[in-house]
mmCIF file as Biopython writes it, N, C-alpha, C and O atoms, coordinates in Angstrom:
data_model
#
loop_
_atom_site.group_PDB
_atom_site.id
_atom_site.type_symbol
_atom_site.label_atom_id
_atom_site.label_alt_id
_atom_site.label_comp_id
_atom_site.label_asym_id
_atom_site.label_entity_id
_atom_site.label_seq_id
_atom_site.pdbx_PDB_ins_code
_atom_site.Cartn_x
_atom_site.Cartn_y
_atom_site.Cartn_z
_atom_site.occupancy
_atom_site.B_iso_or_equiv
_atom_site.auth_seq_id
_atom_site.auth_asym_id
_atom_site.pdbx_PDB_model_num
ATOM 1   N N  . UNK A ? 1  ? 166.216 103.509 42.744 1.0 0.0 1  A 1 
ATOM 2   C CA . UNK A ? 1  ? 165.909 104.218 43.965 1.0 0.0 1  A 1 
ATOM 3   C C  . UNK A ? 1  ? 167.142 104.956 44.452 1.0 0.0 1  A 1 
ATOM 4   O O  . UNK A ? 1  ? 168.170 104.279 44.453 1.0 0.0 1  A 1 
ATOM 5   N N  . UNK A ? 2  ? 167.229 106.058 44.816 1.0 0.0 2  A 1 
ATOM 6   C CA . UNK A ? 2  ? 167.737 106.866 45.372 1.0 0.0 2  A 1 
ATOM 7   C C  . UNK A ? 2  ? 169.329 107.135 44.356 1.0 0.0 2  A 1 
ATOM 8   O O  . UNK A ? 2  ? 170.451 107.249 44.849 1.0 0.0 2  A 1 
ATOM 9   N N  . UNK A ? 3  ? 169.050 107.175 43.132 1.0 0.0 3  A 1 
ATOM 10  C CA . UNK A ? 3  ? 169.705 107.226 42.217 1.0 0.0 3  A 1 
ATOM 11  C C  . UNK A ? 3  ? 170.580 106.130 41.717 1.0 0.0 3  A 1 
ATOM 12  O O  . UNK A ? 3  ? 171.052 106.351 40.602 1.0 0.0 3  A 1 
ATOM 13  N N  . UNK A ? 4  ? 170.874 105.118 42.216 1.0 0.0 4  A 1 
ATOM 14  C CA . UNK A ? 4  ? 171.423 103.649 42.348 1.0 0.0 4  A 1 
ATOM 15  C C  . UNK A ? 4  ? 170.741 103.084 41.597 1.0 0.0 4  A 1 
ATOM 16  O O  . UNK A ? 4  ? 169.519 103.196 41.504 1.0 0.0 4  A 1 
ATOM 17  N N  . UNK A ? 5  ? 171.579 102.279 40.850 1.0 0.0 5  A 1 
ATOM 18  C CA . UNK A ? 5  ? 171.320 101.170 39.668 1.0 0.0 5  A 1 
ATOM 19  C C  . UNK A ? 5  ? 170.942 100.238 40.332 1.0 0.0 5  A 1 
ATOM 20  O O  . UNK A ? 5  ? 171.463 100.179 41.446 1.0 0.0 5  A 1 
ATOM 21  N N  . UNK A ? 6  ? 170.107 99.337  40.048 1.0 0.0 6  A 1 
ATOM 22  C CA . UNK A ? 6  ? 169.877 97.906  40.607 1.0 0.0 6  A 1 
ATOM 23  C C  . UNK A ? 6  ? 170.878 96.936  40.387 1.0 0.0 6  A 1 
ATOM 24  O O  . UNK A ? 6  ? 170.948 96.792  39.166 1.0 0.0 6  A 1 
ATOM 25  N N  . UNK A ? 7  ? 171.852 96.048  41.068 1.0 0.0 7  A 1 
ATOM 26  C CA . UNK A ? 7  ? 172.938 95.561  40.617 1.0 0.0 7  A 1 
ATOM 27  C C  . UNK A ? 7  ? 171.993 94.036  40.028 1.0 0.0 7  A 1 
ATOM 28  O O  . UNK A ? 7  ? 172.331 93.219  39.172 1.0 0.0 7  A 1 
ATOM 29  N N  . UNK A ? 8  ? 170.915 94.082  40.758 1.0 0.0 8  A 1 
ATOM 30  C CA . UNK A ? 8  ? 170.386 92.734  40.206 1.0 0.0 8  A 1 
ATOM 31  C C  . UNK A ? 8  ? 169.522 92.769  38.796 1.0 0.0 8  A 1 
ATOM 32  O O  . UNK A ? 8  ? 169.361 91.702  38.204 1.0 0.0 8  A 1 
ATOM 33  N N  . UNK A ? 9  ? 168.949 94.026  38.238 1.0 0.0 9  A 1 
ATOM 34  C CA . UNK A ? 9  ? 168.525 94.478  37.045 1.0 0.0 9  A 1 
ATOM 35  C C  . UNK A ? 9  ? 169.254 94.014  35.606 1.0 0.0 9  A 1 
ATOM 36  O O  . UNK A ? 9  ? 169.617 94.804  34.734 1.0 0.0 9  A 1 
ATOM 37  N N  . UNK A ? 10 ? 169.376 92.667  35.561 1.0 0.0 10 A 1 
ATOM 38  C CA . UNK A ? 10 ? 170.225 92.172  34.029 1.0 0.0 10 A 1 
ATOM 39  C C  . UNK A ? 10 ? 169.151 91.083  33.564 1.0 0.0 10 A 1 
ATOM 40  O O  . UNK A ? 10 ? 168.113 90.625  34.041 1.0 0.0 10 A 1 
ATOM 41  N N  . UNK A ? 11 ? 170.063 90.847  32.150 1.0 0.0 11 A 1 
ATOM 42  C CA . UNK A ? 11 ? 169.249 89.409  31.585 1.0 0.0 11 A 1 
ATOM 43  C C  . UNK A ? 11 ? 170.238 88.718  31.424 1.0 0.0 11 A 1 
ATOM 44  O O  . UNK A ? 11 ? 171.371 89.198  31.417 1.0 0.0 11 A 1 
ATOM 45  N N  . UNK A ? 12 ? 169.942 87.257  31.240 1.0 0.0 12 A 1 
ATOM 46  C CA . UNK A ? 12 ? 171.134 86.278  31.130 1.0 0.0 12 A 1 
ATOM 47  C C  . UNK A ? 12 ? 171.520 85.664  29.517 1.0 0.0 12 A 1 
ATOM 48  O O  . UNK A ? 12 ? 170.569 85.132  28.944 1.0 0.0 12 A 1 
ATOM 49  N N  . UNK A ? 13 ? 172.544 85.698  28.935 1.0 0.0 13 A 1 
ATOM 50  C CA . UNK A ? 13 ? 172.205 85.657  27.547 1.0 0.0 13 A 1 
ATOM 51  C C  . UNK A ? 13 ? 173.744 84.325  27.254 1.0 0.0 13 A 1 
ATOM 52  O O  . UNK A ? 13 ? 174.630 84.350  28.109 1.0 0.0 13 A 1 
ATOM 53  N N  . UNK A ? 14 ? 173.839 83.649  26.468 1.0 0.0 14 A 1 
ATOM 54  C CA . UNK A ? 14 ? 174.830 82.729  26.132 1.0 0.0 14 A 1 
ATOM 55  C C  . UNK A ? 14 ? 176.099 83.388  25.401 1.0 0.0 14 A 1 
ATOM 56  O O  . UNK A ? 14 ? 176.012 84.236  24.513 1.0 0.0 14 A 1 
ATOM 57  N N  . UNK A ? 15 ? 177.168 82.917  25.864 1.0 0.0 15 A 1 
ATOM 58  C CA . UNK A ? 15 ? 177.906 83.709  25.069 1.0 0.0 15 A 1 
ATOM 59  C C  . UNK A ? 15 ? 178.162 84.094  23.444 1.0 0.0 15 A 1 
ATOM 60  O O  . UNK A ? 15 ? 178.622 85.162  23.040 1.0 0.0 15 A 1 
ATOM 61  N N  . UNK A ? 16 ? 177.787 83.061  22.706 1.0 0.0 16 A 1 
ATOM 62  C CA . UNK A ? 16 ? 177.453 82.710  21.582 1.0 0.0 16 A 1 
ATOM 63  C C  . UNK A ? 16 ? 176.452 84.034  20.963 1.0 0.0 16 A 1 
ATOM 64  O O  . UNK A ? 16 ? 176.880 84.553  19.932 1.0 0.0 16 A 1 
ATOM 65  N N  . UNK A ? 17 ? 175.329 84.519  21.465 1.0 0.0 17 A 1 
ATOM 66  C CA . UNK A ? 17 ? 174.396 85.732  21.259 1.0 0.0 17 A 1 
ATOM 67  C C  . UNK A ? 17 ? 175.186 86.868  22.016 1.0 0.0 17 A 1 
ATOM 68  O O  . UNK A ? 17 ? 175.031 87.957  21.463 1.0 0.0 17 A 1 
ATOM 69  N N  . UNK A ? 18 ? 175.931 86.903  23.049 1.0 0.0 18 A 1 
ATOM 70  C CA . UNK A ? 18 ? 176.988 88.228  23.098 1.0 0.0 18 A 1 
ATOM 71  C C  . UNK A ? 18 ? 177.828 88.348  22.087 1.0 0.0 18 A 1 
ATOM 72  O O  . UNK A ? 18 ? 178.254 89.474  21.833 1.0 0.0 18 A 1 
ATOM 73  N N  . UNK A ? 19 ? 178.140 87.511  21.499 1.0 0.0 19 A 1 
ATOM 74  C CA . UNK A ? 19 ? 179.000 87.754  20.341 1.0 0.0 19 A 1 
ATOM 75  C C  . UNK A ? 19 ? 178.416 88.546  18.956 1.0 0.0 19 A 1 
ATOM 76  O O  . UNK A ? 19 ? 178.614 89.599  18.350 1.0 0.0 19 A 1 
ATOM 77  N N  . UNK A ? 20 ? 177.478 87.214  18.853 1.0 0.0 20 A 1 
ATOM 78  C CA . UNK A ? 20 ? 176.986 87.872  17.850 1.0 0.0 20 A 1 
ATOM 79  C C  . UNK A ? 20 ? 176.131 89.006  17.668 1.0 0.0 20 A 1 
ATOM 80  O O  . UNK A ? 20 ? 175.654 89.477  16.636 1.0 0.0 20 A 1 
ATOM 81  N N  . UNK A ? 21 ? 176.052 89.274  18.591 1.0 0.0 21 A 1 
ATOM 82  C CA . UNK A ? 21 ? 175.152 91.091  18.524 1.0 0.0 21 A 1 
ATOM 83  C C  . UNK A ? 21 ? 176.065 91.989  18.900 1.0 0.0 21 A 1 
ATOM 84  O O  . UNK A ? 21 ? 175.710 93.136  19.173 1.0 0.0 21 A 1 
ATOM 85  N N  . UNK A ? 22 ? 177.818 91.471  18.996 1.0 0.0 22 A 1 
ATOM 86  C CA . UNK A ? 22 ? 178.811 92.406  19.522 1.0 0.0 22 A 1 
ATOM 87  C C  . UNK A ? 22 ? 178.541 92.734  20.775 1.0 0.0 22 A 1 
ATOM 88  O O  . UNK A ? 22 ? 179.545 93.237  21.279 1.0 0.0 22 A 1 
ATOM 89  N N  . UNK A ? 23 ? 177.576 92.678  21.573 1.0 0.0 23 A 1 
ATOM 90  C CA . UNK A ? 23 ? 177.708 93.303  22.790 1.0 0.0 23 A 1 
ATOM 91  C C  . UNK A ? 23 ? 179.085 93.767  23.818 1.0 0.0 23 A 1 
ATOM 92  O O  . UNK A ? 23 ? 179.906 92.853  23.898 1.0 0.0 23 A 1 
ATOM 93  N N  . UNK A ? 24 ? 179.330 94.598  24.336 1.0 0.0 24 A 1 
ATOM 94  C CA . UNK A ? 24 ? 180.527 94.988  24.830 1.0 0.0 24 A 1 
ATOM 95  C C  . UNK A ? 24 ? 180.186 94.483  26.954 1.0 0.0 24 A 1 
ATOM 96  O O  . UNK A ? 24 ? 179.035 94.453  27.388 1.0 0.0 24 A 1 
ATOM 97  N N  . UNK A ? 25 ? 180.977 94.282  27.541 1.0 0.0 25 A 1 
ATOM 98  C CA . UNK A ? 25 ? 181.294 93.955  28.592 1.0 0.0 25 A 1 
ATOM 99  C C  . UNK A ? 25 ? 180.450 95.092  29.338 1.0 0.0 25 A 1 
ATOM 100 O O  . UNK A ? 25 ? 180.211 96.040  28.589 1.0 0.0 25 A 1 
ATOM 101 N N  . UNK A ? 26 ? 179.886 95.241  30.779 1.0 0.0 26 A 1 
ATOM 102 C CA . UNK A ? 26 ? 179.154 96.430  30.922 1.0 0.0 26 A 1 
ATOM 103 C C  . UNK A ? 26 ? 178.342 97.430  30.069 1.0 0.0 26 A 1 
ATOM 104 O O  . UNK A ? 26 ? 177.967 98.536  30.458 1.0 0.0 26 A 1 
ATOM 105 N N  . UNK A ? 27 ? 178.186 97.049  29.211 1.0 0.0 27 A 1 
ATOM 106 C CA . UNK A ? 27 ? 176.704 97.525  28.436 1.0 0.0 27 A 1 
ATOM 107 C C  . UNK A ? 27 ? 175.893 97.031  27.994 1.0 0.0 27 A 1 
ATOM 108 O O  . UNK A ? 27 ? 176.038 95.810  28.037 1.0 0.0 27 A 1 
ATOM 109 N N  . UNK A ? 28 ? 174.928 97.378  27.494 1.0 0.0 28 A 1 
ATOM 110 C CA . UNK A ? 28 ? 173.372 97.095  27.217 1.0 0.0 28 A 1 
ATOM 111 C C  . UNK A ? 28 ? 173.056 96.219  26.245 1.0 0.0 28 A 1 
ATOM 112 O O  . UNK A ? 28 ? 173.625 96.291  25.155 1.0 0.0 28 A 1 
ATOM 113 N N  . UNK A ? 29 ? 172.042 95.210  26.519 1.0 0.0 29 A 1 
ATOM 114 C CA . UNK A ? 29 ? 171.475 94.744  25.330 1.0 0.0 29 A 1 
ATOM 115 C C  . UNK A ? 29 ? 169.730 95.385  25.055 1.0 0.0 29 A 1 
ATOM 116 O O  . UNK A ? 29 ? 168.951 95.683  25.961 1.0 0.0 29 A 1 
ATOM 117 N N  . UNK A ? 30 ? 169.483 95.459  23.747 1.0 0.0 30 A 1 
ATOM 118 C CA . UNK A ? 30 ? 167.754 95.798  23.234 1.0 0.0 30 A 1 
ATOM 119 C C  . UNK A ? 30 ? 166.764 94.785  23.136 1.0 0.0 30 A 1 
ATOM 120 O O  . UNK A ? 30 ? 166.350 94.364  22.056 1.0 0.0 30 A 1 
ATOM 121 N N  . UNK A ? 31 ? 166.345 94.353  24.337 1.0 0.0 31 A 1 
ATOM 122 C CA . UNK A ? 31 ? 164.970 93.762  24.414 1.0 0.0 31 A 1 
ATOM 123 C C  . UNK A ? 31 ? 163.839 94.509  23.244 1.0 0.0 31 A 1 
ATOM 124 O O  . UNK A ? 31 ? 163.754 95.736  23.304 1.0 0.0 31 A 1 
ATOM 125 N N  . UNK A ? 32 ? 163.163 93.927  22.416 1.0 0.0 32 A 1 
ATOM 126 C CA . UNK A ? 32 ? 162.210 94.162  21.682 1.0 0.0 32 A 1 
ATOM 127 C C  . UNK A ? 32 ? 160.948 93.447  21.585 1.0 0.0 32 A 1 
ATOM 128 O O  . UNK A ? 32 ? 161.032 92.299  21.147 1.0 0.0 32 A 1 
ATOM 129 N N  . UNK A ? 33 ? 159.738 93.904  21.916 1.0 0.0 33 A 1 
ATOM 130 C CA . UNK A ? 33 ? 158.508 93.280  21.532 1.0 0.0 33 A 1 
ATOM 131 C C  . UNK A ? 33 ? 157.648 93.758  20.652 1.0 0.0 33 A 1 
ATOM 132 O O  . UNK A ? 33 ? 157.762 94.934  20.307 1.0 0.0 33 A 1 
ATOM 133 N N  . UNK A ? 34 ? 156.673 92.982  20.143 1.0 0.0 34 A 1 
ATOM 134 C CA . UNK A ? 34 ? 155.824 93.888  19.687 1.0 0.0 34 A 1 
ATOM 135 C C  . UNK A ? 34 ? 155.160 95.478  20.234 1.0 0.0 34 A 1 
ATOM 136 O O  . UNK A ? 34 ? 154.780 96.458  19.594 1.0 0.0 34 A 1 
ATOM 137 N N  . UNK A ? 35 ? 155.209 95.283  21.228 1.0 0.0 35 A 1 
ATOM 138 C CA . UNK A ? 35 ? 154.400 96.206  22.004 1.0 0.0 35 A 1 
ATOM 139 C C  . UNK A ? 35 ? 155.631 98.006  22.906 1.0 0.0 35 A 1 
ATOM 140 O O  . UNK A ? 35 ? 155.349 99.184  23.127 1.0 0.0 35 A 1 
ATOM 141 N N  . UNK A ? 36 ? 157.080 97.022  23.133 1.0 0.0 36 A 1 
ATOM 142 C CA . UNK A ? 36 ? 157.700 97.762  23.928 1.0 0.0 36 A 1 
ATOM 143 C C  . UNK A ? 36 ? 159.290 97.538  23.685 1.0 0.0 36 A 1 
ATOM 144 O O  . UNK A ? 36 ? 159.799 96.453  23.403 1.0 0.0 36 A 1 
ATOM 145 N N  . UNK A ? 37 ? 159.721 98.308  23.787 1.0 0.0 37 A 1 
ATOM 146 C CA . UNK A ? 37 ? 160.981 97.787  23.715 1.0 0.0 37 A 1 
ATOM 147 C C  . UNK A ? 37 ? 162.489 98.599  25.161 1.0 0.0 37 A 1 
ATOM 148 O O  . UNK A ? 37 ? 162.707 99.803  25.297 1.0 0.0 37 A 1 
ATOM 149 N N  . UNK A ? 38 ? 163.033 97.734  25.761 1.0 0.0 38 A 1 
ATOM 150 C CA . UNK A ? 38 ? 163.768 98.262  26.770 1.0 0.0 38 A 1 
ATOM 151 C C  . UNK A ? 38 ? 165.407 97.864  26.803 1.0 0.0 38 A 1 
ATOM 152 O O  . UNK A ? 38 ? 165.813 96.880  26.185 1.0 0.0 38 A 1 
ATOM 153 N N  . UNK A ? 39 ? 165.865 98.304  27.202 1.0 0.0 39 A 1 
ATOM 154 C CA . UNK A ? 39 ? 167.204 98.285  27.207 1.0 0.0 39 A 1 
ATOM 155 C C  . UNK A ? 39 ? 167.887 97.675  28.983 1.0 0.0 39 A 1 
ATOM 156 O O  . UNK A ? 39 ? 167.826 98.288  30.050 1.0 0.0 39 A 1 
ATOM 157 N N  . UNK A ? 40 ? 168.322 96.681  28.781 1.0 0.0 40 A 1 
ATOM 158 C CA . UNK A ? 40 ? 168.432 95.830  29.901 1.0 0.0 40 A 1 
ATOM 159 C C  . UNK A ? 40 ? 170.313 95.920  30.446 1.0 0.0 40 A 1 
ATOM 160 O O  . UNK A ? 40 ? 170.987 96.529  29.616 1.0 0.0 40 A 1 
ATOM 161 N N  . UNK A ? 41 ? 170.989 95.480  31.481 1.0 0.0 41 A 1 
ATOM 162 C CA . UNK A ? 41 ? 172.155 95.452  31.055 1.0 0.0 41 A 1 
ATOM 163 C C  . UNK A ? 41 ? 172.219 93.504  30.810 1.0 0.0 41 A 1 
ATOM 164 O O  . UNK A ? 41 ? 171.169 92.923  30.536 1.0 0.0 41 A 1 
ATOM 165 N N  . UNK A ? 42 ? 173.199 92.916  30.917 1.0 0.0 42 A 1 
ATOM 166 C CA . UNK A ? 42 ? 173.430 91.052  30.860 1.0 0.0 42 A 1 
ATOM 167 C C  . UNK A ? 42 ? 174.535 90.735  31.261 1.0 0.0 42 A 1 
ATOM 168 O O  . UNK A ? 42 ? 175.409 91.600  31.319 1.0 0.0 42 A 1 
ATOM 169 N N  . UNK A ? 43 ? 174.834 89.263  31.691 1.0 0.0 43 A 1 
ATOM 170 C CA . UNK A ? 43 ? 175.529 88.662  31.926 1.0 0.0 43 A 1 
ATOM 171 C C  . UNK A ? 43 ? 175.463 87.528  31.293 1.0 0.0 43 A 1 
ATOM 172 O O  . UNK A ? 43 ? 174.422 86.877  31.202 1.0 0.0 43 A 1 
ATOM 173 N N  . UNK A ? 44 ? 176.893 87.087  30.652 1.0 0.0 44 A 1 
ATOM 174 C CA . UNK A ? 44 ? 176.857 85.663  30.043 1.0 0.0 44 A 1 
ATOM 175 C C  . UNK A ? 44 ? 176.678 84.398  31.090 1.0 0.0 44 A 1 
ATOM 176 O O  . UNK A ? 44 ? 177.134 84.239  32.222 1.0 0.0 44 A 1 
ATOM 177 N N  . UNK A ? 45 ? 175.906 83.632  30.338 1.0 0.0 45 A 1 
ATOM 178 C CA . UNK A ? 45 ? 175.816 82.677  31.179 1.0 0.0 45 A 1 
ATOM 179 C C  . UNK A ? 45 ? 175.778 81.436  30.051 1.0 0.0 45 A 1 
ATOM 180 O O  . UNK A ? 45 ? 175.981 81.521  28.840 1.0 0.0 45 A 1 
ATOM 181 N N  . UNK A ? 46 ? 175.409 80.104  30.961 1.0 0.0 46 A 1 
ATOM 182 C CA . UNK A ? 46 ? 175.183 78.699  30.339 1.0 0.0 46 A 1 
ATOM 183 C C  . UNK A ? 46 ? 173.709 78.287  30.059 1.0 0.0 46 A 1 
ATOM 184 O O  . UNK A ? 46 ? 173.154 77.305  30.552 1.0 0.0 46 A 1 
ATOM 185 N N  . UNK A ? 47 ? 173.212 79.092  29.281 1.0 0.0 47 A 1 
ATOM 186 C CA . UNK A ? 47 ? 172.023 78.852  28.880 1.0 0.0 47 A 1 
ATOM 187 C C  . UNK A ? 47 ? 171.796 78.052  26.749 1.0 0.0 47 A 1 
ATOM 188 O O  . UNK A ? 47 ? 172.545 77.620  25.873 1.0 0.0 47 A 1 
ATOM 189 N N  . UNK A ? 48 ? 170.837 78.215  26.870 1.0 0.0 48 A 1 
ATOM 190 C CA . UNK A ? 48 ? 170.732 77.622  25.376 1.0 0.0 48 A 1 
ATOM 191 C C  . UNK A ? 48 ? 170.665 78.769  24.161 1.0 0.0 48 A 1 
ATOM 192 O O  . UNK A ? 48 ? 169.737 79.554  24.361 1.0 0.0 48 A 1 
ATOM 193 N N  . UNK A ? 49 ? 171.235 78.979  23.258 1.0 0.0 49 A 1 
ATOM 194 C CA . UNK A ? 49 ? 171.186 79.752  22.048 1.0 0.0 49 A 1 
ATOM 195 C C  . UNK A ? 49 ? 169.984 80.363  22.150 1.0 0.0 49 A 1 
ATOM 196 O O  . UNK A ? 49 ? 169.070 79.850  22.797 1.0 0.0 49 A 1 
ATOM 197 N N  . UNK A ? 50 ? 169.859 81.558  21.502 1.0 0.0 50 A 1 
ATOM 198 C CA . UNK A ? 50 ? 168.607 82.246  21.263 1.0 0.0 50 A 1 
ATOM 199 C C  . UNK A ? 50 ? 167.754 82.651  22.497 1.0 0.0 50 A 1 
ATOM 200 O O  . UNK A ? 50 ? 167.044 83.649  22.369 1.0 0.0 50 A 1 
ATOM 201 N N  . UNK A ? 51 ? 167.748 81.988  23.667 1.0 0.0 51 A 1 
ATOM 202 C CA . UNK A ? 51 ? 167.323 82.652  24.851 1.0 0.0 51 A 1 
ATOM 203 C C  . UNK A ? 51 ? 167.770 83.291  25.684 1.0 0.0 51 A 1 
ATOM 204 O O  . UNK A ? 51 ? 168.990 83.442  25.751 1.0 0.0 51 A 1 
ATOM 205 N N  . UNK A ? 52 ? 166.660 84.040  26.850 1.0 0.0 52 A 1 
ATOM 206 C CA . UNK A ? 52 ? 167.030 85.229  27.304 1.0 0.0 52 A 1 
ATOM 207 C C  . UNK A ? 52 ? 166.784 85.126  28.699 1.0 0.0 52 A 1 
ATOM 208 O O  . UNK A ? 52 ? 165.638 85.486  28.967 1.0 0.0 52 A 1 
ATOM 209 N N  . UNK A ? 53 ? 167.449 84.764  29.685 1.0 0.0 53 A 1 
ATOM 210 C CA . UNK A ? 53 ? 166.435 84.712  31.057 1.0 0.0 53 A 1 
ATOM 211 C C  . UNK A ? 53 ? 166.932 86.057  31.941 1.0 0.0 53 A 1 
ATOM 212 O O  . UNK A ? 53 ? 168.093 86.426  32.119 1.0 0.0 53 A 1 
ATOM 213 N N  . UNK A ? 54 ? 165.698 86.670  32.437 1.0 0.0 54 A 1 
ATOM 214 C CA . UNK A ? 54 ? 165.558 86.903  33.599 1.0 0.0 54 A 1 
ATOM 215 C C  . UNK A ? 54 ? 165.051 86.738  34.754 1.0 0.0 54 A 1 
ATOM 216 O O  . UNK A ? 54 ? 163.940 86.206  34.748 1.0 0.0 54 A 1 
ATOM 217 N N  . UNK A ? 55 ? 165.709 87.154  36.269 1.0 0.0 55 A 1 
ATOM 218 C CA . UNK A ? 55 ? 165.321 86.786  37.478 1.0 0.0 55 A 1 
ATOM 219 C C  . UNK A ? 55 ? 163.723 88.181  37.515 1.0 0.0 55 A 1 
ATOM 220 O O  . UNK A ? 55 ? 162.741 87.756  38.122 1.0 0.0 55 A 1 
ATOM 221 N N  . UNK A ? 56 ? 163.618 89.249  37.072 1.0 0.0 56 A 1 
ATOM 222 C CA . UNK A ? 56 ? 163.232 90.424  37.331 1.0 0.0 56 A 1 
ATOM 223 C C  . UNK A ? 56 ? 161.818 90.325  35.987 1.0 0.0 56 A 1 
ATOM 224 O O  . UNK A ? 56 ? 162.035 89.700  34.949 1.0 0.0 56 A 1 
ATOM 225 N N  . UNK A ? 57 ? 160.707 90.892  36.187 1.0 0.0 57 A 1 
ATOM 226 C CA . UNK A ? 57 ? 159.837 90.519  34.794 1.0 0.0 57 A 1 
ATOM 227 C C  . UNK A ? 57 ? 160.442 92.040  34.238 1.0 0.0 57 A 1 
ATOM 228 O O  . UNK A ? 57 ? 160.735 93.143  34.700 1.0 0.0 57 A 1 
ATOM 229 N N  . UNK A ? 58 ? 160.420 91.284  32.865 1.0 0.0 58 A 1 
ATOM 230 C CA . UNK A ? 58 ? 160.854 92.520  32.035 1.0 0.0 58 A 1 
ATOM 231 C C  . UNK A ? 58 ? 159.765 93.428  31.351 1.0 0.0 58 A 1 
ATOM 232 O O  . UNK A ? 58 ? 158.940 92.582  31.006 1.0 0.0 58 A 1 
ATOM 233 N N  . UNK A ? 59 ? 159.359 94.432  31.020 1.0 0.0 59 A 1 
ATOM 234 C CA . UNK A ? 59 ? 157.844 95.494  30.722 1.0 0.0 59 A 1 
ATOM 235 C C  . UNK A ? 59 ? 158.451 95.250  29.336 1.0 0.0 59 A 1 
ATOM 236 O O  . UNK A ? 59 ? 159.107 96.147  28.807 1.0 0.0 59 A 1 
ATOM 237 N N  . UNK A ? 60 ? 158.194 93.673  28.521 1.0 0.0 60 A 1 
ATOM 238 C CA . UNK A ? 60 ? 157.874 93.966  27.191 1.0 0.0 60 A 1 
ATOM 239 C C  . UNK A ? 60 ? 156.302 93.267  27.040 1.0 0.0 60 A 1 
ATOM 240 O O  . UNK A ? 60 ? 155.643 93.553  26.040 1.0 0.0 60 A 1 
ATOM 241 N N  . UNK A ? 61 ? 155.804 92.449  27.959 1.0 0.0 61 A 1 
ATOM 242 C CA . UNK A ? 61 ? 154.569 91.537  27.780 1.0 0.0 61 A 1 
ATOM 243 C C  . UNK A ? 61 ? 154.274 91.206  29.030 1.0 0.0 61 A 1 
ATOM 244 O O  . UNK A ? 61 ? 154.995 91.290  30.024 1.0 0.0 61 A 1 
ATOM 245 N N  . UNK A ? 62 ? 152.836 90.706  28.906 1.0 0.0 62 A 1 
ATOM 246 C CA . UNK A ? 62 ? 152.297 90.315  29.911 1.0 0.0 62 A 1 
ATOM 247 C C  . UNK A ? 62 ? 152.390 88.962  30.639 1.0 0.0 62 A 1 
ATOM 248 O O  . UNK A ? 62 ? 151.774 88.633  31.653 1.0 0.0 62 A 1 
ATOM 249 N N  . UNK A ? 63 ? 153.332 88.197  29.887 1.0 0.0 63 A 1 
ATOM 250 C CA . UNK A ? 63 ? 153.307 86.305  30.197 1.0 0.0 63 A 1 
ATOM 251 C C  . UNK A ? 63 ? 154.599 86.044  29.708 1.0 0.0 63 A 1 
ATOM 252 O O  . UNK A ? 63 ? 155.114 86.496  28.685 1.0 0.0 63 A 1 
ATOM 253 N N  . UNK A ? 64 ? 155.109 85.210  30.602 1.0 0.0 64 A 1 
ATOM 254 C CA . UNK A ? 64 ? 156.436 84.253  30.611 1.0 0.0 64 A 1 
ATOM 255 C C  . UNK A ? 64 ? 156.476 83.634  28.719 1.0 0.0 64 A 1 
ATOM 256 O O  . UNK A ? 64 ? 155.335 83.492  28.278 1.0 0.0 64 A 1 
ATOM 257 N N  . UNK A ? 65 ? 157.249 83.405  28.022 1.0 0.0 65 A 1 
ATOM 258 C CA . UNK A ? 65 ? 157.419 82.798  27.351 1.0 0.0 65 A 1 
ATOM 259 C C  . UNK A ? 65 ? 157.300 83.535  26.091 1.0 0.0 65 A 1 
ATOM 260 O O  . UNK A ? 65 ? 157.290 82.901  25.035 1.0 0.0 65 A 1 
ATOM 261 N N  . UNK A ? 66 ? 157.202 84.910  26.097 1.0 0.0 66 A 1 
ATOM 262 C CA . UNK A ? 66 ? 156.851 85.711  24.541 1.0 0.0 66 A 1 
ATOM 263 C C  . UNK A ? 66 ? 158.172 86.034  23.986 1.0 0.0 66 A 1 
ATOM 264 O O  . UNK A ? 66 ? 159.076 86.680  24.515 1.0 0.0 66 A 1 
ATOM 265 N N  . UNK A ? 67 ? 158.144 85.648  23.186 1.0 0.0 67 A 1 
ATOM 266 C CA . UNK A ? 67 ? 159.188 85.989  21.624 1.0 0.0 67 A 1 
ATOM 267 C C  . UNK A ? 67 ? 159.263 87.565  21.341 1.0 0.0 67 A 1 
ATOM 268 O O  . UNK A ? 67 ? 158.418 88.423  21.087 1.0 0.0 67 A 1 
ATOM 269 N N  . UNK A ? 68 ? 160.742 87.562  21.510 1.0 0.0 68 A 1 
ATOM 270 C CA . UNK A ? 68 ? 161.431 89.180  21.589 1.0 0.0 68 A 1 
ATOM 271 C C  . UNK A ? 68 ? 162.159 88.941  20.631 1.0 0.0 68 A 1 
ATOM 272 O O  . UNK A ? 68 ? 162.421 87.850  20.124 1.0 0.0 68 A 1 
ATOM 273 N N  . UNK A ? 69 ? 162.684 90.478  20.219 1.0 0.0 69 A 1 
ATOM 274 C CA . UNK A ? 69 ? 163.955 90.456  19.807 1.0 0.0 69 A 1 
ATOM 275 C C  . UNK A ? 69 ? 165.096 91.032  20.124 1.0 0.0 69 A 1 
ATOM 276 O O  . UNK A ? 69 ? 164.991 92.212  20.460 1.0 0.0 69 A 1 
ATOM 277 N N  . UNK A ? 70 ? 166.225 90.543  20.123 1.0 0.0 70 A 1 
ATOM 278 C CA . UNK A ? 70 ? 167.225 91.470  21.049 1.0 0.0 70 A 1 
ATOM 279 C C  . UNK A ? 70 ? 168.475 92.013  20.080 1.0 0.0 70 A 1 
ATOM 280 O O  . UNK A ? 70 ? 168.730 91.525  18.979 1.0 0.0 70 A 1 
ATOM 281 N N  . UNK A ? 71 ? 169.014 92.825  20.537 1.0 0.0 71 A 1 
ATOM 282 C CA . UNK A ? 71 ? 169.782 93.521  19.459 1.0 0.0 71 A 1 
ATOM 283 C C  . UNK A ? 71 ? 171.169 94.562  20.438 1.0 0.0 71 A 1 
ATOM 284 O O  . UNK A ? 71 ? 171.114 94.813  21.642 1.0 0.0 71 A 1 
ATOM 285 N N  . UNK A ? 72 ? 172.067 94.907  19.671 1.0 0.0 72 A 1 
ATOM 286 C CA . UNK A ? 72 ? 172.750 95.685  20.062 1.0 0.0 72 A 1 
ATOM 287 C C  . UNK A ? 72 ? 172.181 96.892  20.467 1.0 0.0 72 A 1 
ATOM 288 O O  . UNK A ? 72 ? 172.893 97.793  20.910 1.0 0.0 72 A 1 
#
């Protein structure tokens, strides 16, 4: 809105999966679904390997719990 980024617009990812997809500090990770795929920004956090949380629903599916893939 009104050209402003949403500062709350991220996903939360472990540091362990920032690494390994290289992700760089202030940039993007690739949400992928079958259906859609979007480009999110993240923050590391203390979560478990391989998952992805967000506070915000993300437009890859219709229901909590669907299997993405994420990528540089």
């Amino acid at each position: 809105m009104h050209g402003l980024e949403n500062e709350n617009a991220f996903v939360e990812l472990n540091l362990q999966t920032v690494r390994k997809l290289e992700l760089v500090k202030g940039g993007n990770v690739k949400i992928r679904s079958q259906e859609n795929t979007v480009d999110a920004k993240f923050r590391v956090s203390n979560i478990e390997d391989g998952y992805l949380l967000s506070s915000r629903r993300i437009p890859v599916e219709g229901f909590r719990g669907v299997e993405v893939e994420i990528s540089r």
